[in-house]
Residue, then its C-alpha position, 0 to 999 in steps of 0.5 A: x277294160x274301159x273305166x266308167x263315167x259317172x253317168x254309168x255310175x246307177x247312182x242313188x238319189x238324195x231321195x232315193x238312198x233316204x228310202x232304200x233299205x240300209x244295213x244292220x250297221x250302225x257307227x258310234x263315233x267316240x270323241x273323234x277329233x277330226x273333222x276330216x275323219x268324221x266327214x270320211x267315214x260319213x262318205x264310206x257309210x253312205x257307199x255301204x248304206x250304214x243305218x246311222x252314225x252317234x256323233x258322241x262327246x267332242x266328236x263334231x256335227x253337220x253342217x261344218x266346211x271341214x266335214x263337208x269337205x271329205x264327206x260330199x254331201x254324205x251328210x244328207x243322206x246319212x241319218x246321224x245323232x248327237x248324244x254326249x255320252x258314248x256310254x249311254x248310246x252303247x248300252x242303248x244299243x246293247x238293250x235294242x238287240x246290237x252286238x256292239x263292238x269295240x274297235x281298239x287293241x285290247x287283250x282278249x280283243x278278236x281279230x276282225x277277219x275272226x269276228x262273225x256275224x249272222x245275215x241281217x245282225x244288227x252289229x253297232x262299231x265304237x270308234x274312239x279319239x284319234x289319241x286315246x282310242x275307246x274309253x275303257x268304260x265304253x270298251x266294257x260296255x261292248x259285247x266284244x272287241x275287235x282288233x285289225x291286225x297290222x304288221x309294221x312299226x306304227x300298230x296305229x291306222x287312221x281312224x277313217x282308214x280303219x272305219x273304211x276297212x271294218x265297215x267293208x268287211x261288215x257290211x260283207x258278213x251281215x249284208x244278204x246278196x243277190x246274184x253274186x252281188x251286193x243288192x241289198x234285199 
């Protein structure tokens, strides 16, 4: 096994990745403090072409050093808006067809290795502050929640660790493939 160079990559223009077809994903950031979160999750939503990120609250805005540290140029390629609130952003999802989801640990939350979604949905996930989570009036905003299970002493993963995970796994359940492989139609 021979590890790839770049060049071997078949990576997307600027251009290009802006006219491709993008998944039914959307990402609502909910008052996220970091930076370097935001800039990671931007960078793991170009890799599964996510159809745009709400910027909400605090959470921070391109262009920024700190998120174009861990973002590489993701930022360019993403569509992303601003809006202050959180809560109007979900409900406008919710009205525009998405199942919006909650990322936190609540009761009655869903497992996401349990969470279904057809081809083609259009599925939005709310990721909250580093500190607080998800605010509990965007959490009964969302048509469900959605928990990743963990095992050890912390029951805490970074918000850009776990964007990363629920994105993947997502964009896996709503992504239609051809070949066995992960082409977008």
């Amino acid at each position: 096994m021979r590890k790839l160079l770049n060049e071997e990559l078949e990576r997307l223009s600027v251009d290009r990745f802006r006219e491709s077809e993008k998944t039914t994903l959307t990402i609502v950031l909910d008052n996220v403090r970091s930076l370097n979160n935001i800039g990671s999750i931007f960078r793991s939503a170009d890799a599964y072409r996510v159809e745009k990120i709400y910027l909400c609250g605090i959470t921070a805005q391109p262009p920024h050093k700190d998120i174009r540290k861990t973002a590489l140029g993701a930022t360019e390629t993403v569509a992303w808006e601003y809006a202050e609130s959180t809560l109007e952003i979900v409900k406008a999802l919710n009205s525009n067809g998405y199942k919006t989801c909650a990322i936190e640990q609540a009761d009655r939350s869903e497992n996401l290795y349990n969470f279904q979604a057809k081809t083609c949905e259009k599925v939005a996930i709310v990721l909250g502050n580093e500190v607080d989570g998800v605010q509990q009036e965007v959490i009964d905003a969302c048509n469900t929640v959605i928990e990743l299970d963990q095992f050890g002493t912390k029951h805490s993963l970074n918000i850009a660790v776990c964007a990363g995970i629920v994105i993947y796994d997502i964009f896996n359940k709503i992504t239609p493939l051809r070949n066995g492989s992960s082409d977008l139609l």
